[in-house]
Steps between C-alpha positions, in 0.01 A plus 500: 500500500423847456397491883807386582707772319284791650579331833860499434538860309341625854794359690747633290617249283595631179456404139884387482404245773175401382671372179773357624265272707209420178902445328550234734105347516575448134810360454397244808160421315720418159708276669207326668306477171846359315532251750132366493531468132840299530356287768211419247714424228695245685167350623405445094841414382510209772 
């Protein structure tokens, strides 16, 4: 990850942007996680 950052400070992109984006790779990854757990309670509630 820190790479990736390194990479994308030497093209310009600023901090603003950067967190906008990890904003967005989180919020995507909750919703993911919230759905897998849903899914698994309907499996054990039949």
């Amino acid at each position: 990850m820190r790479h990736y950052l390194g990479v994308a400070k030497k093209q310009g992109v600023t901090d603003e942007e950067i967190g906008a984006v990890e904003a967005i790779v989180m919020a995507v990854q909750g919703g993911r996680v919230k759905a897998q757990f849903a899914e698994a309670v309907a499996v054990t509630e039949g």
